[in-house]
C-alpha positions as CSV (number, residue, x, y, z in Angstrom):
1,X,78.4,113.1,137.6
2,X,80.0,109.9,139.1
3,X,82.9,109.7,141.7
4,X,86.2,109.8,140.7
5,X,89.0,108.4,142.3
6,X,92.5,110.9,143.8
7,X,94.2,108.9,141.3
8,X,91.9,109.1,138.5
9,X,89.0,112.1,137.6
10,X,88.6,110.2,134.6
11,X,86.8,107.5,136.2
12,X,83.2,107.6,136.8
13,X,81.8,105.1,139.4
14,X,78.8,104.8,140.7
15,X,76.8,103.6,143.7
16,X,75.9,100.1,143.0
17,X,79.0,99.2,140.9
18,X,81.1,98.6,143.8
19,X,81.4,102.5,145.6
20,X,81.6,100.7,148.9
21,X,84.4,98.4,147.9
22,X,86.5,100.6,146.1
23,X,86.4,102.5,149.0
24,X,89.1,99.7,150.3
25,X,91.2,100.4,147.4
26,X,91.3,103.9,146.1
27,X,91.6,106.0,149.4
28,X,89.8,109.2,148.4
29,X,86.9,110.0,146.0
30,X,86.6,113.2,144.1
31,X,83.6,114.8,142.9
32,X,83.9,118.1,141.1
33,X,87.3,118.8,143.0
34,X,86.9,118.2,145.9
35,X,87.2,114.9,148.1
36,X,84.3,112.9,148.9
37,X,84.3,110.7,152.4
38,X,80.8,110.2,152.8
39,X,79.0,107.3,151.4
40,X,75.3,106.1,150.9
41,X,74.3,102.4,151.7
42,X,71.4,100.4,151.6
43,X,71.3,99.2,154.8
44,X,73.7,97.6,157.9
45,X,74.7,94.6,156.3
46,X,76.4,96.8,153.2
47,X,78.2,99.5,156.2
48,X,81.6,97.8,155.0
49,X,83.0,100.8,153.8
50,X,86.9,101.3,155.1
51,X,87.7,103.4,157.5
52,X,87.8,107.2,157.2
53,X,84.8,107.0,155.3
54,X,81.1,108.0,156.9
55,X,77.9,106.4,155.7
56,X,74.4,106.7,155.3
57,X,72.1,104.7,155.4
58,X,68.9,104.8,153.2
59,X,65.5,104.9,154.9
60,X,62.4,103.6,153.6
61,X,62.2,106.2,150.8
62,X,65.4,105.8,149.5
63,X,65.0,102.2,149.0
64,X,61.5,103.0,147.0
65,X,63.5,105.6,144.7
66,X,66.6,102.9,144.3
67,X,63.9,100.2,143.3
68,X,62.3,102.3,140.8
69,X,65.6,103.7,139.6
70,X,66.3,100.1,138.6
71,X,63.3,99.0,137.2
72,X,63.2,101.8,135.2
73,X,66.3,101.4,134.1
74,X,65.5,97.2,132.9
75,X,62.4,98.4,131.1
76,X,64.5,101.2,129.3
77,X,67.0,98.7,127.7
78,X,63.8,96.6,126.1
79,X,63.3,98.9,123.7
C-alpha cells in the first residue's frame, strides 16, 4: 500500500503525487503502523524533502523501472 499520514491512515499517497512535498506538511508518514522517515527521489534537484526526513536517491535502474512504470501505466488507460 501507499503512505499514510500520523494524522490520517486513511490516506493513501504515493511517490509522484507529491510524497516529497507533503513531507513539509504532514510531519510523519505511516505505513502498516509504523512511521516512515525515509524517502525515494529521482535525483538532486527533487532532495527537497523537510528536515528529519532521509532520502534516496534512484540510480540508473530505478529511473528504467520508474519510466516503464509510467508508460505502462499510459498504455493501460487506452484500452
Amino acid at each position: 500500500g501507499g503512505l499514510g499520514t500520523a494524522a490520517s491512515s486513511e490516506l493513501d499517497v504515493r511517490n509522484g503525487e507529491g510524497v516529497v512535498l507533503w513531507s513539509h506538511d504532514v510531519g510523519t508518514f505511516v505505513q502498516d503502523g509504523a512511521p516512515v522517515r525515509s524517502l525515494h527521489v529521482y535525483g538532486s534537484a527533487w532532495d527537497l524533502a523537510a528536515d528529519g526526513f532521509d532520502t534516496v536517491t534512484f540510480g540508473p535502474a530505478g529511473h528504467l523501472s520508474a519510466a516503464l512504470r509510467v508508460a505502462w501505466q499510459w498504455f493501460g488507460s487506452w484500452r
